[in-house]
C-alpha positions in Angstrom: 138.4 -30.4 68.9 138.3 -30.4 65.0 140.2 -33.1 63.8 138.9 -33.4 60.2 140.9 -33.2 57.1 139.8 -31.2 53.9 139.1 -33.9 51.1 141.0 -31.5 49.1 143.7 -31.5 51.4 143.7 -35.3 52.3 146.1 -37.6 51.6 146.4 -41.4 51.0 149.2 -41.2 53.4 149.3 -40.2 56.8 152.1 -40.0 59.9 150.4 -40.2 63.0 153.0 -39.5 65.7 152.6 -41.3 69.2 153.1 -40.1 72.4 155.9 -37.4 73.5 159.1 -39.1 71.5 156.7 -40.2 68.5 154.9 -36.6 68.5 158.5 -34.5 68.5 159.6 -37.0 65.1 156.6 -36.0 63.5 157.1 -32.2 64.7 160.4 -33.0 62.8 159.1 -34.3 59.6 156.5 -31.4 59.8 159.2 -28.8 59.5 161.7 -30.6 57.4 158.8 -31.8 55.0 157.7 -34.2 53.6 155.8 -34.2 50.1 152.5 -34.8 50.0 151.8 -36.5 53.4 149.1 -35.5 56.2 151.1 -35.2 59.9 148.8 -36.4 63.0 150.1 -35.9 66.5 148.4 -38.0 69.3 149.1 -37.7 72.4 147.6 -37.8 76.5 149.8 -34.8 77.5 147.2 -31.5 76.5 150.3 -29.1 76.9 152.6 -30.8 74.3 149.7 -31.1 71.8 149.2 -27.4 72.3 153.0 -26.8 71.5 152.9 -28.5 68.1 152.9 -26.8 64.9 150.6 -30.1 63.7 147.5 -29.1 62.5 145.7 -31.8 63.2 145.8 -33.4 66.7 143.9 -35.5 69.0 143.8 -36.1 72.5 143.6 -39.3 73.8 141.9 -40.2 76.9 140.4 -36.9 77.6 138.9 -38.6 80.8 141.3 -41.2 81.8 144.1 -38.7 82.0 142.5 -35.5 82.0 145.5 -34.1 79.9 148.4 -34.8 82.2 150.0 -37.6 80.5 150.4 -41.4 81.5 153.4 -40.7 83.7 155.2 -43.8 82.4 152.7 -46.6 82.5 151.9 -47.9 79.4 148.4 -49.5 80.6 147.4 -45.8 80.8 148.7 -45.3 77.5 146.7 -48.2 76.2 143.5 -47.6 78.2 143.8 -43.9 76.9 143.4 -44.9 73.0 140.8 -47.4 73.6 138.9 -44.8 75.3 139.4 -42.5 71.9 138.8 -45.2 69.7 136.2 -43.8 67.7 138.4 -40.5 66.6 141.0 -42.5 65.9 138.9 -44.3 63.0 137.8 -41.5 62.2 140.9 -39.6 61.3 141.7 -42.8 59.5 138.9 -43.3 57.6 139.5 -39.6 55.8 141.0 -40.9 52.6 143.9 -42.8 53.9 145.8 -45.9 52.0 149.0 -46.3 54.6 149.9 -45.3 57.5 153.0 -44.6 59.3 152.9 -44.8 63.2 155.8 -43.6 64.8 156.5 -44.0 68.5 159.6 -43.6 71.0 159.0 -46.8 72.5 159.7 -46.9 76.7 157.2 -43.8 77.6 153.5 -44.7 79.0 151.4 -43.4 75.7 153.7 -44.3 72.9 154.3 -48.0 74.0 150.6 -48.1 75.3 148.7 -46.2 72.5 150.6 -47.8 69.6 150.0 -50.8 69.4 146.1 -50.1 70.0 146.0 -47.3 67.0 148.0 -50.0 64.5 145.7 -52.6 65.1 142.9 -50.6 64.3 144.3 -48.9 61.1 145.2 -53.0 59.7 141.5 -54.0 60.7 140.3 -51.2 58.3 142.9 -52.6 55.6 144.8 -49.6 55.6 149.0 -50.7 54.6 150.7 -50.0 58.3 153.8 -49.4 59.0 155.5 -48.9 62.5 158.9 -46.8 62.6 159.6 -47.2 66.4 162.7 -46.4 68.6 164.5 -48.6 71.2 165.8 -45.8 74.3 169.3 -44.5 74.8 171.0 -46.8 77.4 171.3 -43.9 79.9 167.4 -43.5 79.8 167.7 -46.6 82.4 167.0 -50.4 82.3 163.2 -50.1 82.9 162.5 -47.5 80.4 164.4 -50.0 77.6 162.5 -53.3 78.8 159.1 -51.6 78.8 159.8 -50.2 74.9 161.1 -54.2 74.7 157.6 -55.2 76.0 155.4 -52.7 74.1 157.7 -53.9 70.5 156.1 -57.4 70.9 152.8 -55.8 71.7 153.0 -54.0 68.2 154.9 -56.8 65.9 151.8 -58.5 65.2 149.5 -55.4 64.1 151.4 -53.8 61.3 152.3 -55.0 58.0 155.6 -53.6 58.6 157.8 -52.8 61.9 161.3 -50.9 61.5 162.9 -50.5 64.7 165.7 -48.0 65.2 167.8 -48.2 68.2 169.2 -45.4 69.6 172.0 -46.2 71.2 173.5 -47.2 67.6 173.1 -43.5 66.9 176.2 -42.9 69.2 178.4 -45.4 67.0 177.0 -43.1 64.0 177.8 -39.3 65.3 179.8 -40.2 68.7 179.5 -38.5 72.0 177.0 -35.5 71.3 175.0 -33.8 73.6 171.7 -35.0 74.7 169.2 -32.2 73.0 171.8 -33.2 69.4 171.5 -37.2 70.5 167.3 -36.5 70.2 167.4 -34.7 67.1 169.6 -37.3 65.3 166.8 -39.5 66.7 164.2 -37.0 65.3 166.2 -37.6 62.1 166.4 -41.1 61.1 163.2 -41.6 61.9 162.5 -38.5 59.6 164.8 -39.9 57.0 162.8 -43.5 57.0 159.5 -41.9 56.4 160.4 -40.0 53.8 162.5 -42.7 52.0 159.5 -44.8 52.1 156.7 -42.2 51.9 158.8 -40.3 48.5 159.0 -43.1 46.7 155.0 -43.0 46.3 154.5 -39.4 46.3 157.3 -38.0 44.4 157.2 -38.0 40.5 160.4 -39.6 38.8 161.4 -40.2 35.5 160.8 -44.1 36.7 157.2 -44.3 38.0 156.1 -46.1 41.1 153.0 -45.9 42.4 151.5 -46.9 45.7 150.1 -50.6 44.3 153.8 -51.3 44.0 155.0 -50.5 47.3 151.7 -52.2 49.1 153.2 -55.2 47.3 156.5 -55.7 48.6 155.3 -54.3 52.3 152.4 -55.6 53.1 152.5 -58.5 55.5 156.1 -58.0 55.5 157.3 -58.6 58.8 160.5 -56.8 60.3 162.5 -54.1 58.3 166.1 -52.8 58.2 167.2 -49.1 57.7 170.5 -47.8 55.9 170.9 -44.5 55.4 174.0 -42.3 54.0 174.8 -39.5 52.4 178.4 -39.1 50.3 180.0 -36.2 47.7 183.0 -35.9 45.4 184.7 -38.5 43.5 183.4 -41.8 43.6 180.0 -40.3 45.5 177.6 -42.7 44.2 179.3 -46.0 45.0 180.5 -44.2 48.3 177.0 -43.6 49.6 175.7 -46.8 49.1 178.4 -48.8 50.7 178.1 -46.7 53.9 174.8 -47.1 54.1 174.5 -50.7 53.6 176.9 -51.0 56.4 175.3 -48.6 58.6 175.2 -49.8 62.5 171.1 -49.4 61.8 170.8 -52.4 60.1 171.9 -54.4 63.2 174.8 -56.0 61.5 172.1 -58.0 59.2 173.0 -58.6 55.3 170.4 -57.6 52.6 170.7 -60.8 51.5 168.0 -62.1 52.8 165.2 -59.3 52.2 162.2 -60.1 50.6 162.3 -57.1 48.8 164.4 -53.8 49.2 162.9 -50.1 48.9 165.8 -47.5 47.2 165.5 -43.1 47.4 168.0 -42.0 45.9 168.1 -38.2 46.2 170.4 -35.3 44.5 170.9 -31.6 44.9 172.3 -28.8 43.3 174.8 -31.2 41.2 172.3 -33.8 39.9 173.2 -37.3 39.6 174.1 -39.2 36.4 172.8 -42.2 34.7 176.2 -43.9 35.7 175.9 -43.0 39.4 172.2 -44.4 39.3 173.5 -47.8 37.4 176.2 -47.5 40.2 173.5 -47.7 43.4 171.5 -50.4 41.5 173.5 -52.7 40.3 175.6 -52.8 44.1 172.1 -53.5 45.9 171.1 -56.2 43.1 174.4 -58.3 43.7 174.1 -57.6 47.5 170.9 -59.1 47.5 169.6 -62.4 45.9 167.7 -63.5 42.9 164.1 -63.6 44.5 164.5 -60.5 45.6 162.2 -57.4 44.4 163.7 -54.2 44.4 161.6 -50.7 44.4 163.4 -47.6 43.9 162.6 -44.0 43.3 164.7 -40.4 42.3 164.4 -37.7 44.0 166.2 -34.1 44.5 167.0 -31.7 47.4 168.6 -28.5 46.8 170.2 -28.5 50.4 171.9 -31.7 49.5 174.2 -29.3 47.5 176.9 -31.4 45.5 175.7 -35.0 47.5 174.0 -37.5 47.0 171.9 -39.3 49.6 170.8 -43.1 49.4 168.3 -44.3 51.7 167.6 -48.4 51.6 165.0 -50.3 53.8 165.4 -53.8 53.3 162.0 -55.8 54.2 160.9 -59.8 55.3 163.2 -60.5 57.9 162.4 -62.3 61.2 162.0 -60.9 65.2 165.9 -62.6 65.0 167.3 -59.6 63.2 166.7 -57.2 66.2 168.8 -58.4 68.6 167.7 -56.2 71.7 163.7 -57.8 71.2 164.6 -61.0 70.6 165.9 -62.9 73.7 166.1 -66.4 73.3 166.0 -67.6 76.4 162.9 -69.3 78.4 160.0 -66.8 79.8 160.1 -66.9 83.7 157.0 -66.6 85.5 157.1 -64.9 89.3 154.9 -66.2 91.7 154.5 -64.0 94.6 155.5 -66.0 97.9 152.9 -63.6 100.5 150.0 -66.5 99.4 151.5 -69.5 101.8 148.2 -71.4 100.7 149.3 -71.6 97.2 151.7 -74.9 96.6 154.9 -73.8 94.2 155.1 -76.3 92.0 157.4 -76.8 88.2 154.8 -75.8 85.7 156.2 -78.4 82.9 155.5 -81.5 85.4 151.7 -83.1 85.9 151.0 -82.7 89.8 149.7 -86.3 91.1 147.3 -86.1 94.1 148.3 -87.9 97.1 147.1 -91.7 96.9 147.1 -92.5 100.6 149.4 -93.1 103.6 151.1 -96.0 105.2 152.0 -96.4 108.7 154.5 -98.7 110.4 154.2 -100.0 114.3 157.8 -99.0 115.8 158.7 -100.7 119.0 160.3 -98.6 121.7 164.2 -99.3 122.5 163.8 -100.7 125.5 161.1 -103.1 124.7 162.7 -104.1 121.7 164.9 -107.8 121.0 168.3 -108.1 120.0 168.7 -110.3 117.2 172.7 -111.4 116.3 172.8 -112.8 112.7 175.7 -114.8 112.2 177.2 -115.3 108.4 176.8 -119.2 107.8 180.0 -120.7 105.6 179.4 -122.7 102.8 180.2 -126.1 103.9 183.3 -127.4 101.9 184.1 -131.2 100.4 187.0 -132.2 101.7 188.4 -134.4 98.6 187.2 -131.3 96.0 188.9 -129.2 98.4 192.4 -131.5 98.4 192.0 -132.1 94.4 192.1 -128.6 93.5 194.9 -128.1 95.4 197.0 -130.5 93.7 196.2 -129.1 90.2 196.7 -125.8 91.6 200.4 -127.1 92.6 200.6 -129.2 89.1 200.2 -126.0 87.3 202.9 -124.3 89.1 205.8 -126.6 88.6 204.6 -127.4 84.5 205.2 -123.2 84.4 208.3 -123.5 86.5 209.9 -126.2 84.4 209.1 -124.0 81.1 211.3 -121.3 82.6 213.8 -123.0 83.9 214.2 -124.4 80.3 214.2 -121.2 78.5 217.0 -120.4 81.0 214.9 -117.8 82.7 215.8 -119.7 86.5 218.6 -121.4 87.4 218.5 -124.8 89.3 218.2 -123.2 93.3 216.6 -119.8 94.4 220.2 -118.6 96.2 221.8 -119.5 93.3 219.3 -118.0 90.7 219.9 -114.5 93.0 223.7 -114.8 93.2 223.8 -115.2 89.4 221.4 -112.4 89.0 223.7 -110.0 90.8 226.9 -110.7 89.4 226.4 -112.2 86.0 226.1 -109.8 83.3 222.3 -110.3 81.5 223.7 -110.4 77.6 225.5 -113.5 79.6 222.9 -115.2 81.0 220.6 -114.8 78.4 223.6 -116.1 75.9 223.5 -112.4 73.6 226.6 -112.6 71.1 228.5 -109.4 71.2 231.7 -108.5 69.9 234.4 -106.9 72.2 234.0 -103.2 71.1 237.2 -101.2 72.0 237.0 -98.3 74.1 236.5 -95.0 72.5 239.6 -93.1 73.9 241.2 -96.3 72.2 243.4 -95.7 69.2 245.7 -98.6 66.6 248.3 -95.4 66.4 251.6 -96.6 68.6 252.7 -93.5 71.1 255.7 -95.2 70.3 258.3 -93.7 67.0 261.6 -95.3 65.6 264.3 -92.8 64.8 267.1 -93.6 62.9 268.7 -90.3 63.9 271.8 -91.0 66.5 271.6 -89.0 69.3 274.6 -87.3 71.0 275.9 -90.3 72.6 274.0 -93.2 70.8 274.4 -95.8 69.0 272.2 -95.7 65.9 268.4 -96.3 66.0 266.1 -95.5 68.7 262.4 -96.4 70.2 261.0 -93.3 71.7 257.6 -93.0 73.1 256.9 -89.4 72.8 254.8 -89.6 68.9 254.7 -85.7 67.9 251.3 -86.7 65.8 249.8 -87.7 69.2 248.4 -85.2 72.0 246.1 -86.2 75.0 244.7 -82.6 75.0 242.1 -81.5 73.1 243.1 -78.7 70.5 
């Protein structure tokens, strides 16, 4: 199979797609375009190589798999690009400064064959990067911890991994069907590529070449993707909000990237220096003085009237992916069918056996009763009879102190009786003044007329007050 590239044809950059999900991305960016980059399709699977408008493609492990696939296992996947080692260098050998690997992580020859083709392209020095997808929770648990597995396997041979998780796709564009959920897939990944990839290859009226980009992403460690598009008034500062609060970036905050990666593209309705001030000054107070910012113009007539802003924020930690990094302890199994093998805590040191001690036990029946009896302390009589004494001394000297303070009277029966039926401010001698009764008044019931009644004889005491009434108005 021809795999070579024409020198005049070649270029420094290359997307080599991985496996079935990584292949149909590329297959993507192949017919939505990209300029100036060379598309590679690898795959284990003969048939979907066939289907792929690619030019150049290579097999991998023509023997292992015979052209069937891995079905799944990503040892197969792995075994399979070892096998084809020597094409793969050679592809990358053709004139080629950075590469982009992408790969839907979860399958046997993307998570396998990845890992295996990065490390090779970063031992030749060539600037890798790793756009990789996380499955679609209904794709199953095993599918999602396998791309989990293959993620780790791949951290540590690029220069730079962005990790796009599918499922945040559905927060993005809701419930759409599962051919559309792929192709948005398809598209970000698409859309990360050539945000990156653009920036090199595209000429703007601000030059940046590829020294500057190998800069700020090499060694970089994990990247962040925002991405959104916006139109009408107020489009510029629109588009960058949105997508530097895109559910791609994982909830993280710009803040702290080591260095941030702008593509701004127009279409028909080019953007303005204001709009373009706009963009750069948000992402330069979103992100913080050390940081180094790369960005790049671009146009599109199908954008029509908006304007897209693509951002990929780079230097962050394993910590800003939250479905790889798990923080809790690694478990070990150990299979149980061995019952020679001894189970033991792997943290503790195992101490051999020193020896063994043995005891002579007597039978019940030929065995002694022994009765121990509790021996009293023998006591001294005249100690015994003096602390008694000062024992009783110490009770009447605290007796006579109450009976003093008027706290007991003179005899228990009449100390009792007194209790009951003397009041306490009494017998504890509290002065108190004889408070009257609140229903108590100084106003007499009583009133003096001086009218004679009909019959009387002149003035009169009558007890019936009329400025006096027991009820309650």
């Amino acid at each position: 199979m021809n795999f070579d590239l024409p020198p005049e044809r070649s270029s420094q950059i290359k997307v080599i797609g991985v496996g079935g999900g990584g292949s149909n991305a590329v297959n993507h960016m192949y017919k939505k375009g990209i300029k100036d980059v060379n598309f590679v399709v690898c795959n284990t699977d003969a048939q979907a190589l066939h289907n792929s408008p690619v030019a150049v493609k290579l097999q991998l492990g023509d023997v292992l798999t015979e052209g069937r696939g891995a079905g799944s296992k990503s040892e197969i996947g792995r075994e399979a690009a070892q096998e084809s080692i020597d094409r793969i260098k050679e592809v990358l050998s053709s004139n080629t400064n950075m590469v982009f690997i992408t790969a839907g992580m979860g399958g046997g020859t993307g998570t396998g064959a990845a890992p295996v083709i990065a490390s090779t392209a970063k031992e030749m020095g060539i600037l890798t990067v790793a756009i990789v997808t996380i499955p679609f929770r209904f794709e199953g648990p095993e599918r999602i911890n396998q791309a989990i597995e293959g993620i780790n396997a791949l951290k540590d041979h690029v220069d730079s991994l962005l990790v796009i998780n599918n499922e945040k796709l559905r927060e993005i564009y809701g419930n759409l069907t599962v051919s559309k959920s792929f192709e948005k897939a398809d598209d970000v990944l698409a859309i990360a590529a050539k945000g990156i990839a653009e920036i090199i290859t595209v000429h703007g009226y601000i030059n940046v070449d590829f020294a500057d980009v190998q800069t700020v992403m090499s060694n970089s460690g994990v990247a962040i993707m925002g991405s959104a598009a916006a139109s009408g008034e107020e489009r510029a500062r629109k588009a960058i909000e949105e997508a530097l609060t895109s559910p791609l970036l994982n909830n993280n905050d710009i803040e702290g990237a080591r260095s941030v990666l702008l593509n701004i593209t127009s279409g028909a309705q080019e953007i303005t220096m204001d709009e373009v001030s706009e963009i750069t000054d948000y992402v330069v107070s979103a992100t913080s003085r050390d940081t180094t910012l790369i960005w790049g113009i671009g146009s599109e007539e199908s954008l029509g009237e908006d304007i897209s802003v693509t951002i990929i924020a780079t230097g962050f930690r394993m910590n800003s992916i939250p479905e790889v990094y798990v923080g809790r302890k690694q478990t070990h199994k150990v299979p149980l069918r061995d019952r020679g093998s001894d189970l033991v805590d792997g943290h503790s040191n195992v101490v051999p056996a020193q020896g063994s001690l043995s005891f002579g036990v007597k039978d019940r029946e030929d065995s002694e009763e022994y009765i121990l009896m509790e021996q009293s302390e023998e006591i001294d009589p005249e100690a015994h009879e003096k602390k008694l004494a000062d024992r009783v001394r110490s009770l009447r000297e605290t007796h006579e102190k109450l009976r003093e303070r008027g706290y007991l009277s003179s005899s228990g029966d009449d100390e009792i009786e007194e209790l009951e039926n003397v009041p306490a401010y009494v017998r504890k001698k509290v002065p108190i003044d004889q408070q009257k009764h609140s229903q108590e008044t100084e106003v007499s019931r009583y009133r003096l007329t001086d009218k004679k009644e009909e019959g009387g004889e002149g003035p009169k005491l009558s007890p019936d007050n009329p400025h006096l009434h027991d009820n309650v108005d």
